[in-house]
VMD Tcl script that builds the backbone (N, CA, C; Angstrom):
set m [mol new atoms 195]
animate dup $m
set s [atomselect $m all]
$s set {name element resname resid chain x y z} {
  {N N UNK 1 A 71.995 237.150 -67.638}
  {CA C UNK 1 A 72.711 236.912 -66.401}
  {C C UNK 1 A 73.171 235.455 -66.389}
  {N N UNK 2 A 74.385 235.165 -66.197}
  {CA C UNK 2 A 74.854 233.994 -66.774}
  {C C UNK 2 A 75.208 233.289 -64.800}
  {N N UNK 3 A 74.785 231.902 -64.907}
  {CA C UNK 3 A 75.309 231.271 -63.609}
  {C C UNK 3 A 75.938 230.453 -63.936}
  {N N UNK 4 A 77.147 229.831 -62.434}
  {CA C UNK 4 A 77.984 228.802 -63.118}
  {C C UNK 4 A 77.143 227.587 -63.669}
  {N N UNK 5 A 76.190 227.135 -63.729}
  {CA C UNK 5 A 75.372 226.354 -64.050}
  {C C UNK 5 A 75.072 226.288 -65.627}
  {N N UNK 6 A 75.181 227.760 -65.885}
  {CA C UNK 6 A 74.031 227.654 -67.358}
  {C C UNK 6 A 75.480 228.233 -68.187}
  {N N UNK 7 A 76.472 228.700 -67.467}
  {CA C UNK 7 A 77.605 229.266 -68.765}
  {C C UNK 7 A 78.266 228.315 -69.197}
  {N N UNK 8 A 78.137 228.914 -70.970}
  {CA C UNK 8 A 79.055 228.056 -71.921}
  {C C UNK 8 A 80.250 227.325 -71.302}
  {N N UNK 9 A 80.307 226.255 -71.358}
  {CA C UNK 9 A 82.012 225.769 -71.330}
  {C C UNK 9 A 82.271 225.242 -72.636}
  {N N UNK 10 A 82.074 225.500 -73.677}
  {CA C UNK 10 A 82.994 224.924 -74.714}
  {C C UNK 10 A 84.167 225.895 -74.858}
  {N N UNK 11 A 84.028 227.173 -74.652}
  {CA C UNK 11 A 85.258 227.545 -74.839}
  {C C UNK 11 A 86.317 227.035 -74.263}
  {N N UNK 12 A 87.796 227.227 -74.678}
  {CA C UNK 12 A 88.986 226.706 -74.168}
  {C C UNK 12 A 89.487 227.560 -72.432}
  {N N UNK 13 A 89.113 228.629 -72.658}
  {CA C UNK 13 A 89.473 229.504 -71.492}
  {C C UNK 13 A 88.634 229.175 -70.467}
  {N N UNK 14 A 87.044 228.731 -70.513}
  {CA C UNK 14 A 86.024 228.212 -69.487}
  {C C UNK 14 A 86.616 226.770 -69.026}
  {N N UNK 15 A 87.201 226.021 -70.407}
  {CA C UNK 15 A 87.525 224.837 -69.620}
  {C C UNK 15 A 88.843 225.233 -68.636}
  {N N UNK 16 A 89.672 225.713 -69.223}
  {CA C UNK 16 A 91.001 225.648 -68.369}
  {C C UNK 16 A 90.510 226.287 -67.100}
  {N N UNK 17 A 89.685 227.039 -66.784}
  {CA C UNK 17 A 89.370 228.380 -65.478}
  {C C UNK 17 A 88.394 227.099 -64.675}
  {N N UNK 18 A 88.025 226.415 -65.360}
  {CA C UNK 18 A 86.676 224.953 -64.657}
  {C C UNK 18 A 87.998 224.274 -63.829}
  {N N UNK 19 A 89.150 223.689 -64.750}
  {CA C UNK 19 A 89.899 222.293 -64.212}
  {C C UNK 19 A 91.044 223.270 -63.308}
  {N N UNK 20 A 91.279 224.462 -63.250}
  {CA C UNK 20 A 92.042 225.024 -61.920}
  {C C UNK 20 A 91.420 225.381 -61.010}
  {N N UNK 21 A 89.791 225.535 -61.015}
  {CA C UNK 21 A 89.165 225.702 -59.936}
  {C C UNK 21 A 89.042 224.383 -59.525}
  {N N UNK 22 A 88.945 223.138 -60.088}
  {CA C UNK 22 A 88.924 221.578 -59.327}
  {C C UNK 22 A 89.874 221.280 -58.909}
  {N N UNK 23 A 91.246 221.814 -59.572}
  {CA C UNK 23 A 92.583 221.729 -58.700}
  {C C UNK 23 A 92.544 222.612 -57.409}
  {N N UNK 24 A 92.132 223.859 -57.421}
  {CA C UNK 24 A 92.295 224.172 -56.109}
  {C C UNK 24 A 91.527 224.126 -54.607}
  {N N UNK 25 A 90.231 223.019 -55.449}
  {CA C UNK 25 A 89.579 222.855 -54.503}
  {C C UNK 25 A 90.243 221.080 -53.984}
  {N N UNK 26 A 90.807 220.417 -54.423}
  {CA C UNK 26 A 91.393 219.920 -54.443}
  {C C UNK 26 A 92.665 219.718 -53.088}
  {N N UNK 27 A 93.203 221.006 -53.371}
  {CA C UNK 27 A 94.669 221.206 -52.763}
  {C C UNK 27 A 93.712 221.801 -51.536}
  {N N UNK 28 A 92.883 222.819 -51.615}
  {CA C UNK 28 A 92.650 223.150 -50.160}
  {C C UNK 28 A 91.899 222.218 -49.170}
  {N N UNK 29 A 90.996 221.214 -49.972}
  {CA C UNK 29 A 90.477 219.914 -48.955}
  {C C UNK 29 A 91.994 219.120 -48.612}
  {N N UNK 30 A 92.883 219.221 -49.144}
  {CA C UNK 30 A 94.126 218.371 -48.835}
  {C C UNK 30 A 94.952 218.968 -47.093}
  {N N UNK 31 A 94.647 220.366 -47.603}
  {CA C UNK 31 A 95.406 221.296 -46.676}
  {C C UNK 31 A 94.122 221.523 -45.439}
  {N N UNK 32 A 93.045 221.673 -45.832}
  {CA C UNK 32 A 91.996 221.103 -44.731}
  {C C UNK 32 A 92.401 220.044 -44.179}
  {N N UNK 33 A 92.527 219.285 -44.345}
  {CA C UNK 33 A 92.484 217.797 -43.916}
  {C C UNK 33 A 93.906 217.701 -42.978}
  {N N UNK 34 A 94.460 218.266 -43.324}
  {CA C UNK 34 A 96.282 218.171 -42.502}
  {C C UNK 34 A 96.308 219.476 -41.282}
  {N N UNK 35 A 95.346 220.289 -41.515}
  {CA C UNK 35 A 96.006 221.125 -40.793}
  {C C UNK 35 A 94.525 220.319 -39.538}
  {N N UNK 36 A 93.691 220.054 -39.847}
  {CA C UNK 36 A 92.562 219.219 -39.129}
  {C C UNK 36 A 92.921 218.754 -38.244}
  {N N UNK 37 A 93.832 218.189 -38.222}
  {CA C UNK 37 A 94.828 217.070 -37.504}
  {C C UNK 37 A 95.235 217.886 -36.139}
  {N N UNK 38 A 95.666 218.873 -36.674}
  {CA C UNK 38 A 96.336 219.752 -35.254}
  {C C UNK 38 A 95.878 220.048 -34.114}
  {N N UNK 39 A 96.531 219.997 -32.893}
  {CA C UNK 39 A 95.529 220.546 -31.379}
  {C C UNK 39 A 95.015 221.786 -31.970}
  {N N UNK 40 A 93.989 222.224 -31.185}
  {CA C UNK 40 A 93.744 223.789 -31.306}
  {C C UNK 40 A 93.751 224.778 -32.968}
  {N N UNK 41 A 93.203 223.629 -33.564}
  {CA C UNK 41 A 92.819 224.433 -35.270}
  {C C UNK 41 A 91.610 224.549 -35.725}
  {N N UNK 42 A 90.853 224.941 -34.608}
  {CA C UNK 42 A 89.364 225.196 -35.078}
  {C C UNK 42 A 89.524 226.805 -35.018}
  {N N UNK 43 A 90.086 227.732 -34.164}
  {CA C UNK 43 A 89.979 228.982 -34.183}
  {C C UNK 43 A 90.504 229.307 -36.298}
  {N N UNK 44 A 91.616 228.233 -36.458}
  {CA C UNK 44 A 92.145 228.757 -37.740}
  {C C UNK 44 A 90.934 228.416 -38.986}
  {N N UNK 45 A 90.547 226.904 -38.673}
  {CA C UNK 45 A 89.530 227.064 -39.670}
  {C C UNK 45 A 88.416 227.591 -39.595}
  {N N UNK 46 A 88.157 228.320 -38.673}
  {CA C UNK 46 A 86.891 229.169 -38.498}
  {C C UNK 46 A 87.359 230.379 -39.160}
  {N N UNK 47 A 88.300 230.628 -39.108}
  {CA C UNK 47 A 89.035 232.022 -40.180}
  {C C UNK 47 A 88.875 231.990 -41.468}
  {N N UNK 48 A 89.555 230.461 -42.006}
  {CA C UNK 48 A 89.922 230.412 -43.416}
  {C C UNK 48 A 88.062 229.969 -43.944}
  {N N UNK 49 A 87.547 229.695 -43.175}
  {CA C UNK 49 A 85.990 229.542 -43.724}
  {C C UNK 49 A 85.223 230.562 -43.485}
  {N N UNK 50 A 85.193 231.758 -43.232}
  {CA C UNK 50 A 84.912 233.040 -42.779}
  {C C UNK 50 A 85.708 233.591 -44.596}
  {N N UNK 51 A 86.626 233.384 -44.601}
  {CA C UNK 51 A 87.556 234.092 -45.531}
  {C C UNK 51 A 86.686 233.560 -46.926}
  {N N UNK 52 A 86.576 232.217 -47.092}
  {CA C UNK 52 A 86.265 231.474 -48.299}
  {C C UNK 52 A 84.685 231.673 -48.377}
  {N N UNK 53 A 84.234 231.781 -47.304}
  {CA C UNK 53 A 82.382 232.383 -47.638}
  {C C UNK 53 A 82.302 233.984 -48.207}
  {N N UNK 54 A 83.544 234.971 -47.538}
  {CA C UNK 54 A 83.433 236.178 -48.293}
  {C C UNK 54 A 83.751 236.003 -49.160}
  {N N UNK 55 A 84.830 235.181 -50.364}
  {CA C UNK 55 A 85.481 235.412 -51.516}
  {C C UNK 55 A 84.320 234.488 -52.361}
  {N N UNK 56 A 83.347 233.692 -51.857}
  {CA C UNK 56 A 82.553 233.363 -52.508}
  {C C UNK 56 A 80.938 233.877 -52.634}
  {N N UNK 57 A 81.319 234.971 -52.027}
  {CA C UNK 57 A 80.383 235.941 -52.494}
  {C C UNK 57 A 80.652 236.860 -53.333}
  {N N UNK 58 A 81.867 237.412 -52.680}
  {CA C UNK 58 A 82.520 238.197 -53.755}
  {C C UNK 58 A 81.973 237.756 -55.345}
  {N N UNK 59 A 82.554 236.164 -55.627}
  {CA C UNK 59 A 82.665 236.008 -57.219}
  {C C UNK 59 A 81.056 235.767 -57.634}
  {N N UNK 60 A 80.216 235.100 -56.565}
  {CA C UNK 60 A 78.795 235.091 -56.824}
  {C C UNK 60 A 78.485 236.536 -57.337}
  {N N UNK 61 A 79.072 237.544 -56.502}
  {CA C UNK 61 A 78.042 238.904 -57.045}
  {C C UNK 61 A 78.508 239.693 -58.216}
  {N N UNK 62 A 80.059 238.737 -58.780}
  {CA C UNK 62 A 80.692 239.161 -60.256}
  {C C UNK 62 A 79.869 238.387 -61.497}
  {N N UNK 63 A 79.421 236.738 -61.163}
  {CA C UNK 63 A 78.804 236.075 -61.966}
  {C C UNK 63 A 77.361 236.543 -62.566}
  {N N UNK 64 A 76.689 237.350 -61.014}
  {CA C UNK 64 A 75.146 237.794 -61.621}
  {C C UNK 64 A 75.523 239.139 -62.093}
  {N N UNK 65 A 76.453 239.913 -62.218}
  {CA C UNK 65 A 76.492 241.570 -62.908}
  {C C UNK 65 A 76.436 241.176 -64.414}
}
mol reanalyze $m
mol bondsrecalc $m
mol representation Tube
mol addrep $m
C-alpha cells in the first residue's frame, strides 16, 4: 500500500504529476486569496472547501487500494 509519503519519485511521470500538483496548489491559494477579498465570499469558500475535502478523499482512498 503505497502513501504519498513513501512512493517512488524517481520516476519521470511521479516527478511531472508532484510539480503540477505544486502548480495547482499554487494557482488555487492565488485564486483563494482574490476571491477572499470580496463582500460576502465565505458562503463560496465554504463550497469550494467542502468540494476540495471530498476530492481529497476521493484520491486518499485511490492511493491506499
Amino acid at each position: 500500500m503505497a502513501t504519498p509519503t513513501t512512493a517512488p519519485t524517481s520516476s519521470p511521470e511521479m516527478v511531472r504529476a508532484i510539480q503540477e500538483r505544486d502548480m495547482l496548489v499554487r494557482e488555487c491559494q492565488g485564486l483563494l486569496w482574490q476571491v477572499a477579498r470580496r463582500p460576502g465570499c465565505i458562503k463560496l469558500l465554504m463550497g469550494v472547501r467542502r468540494q476540495l475535502q471530498i476530492f481529497a478523499g476521493y484520491k486518499k482512498g485511490r492511493w491506499e487500494r
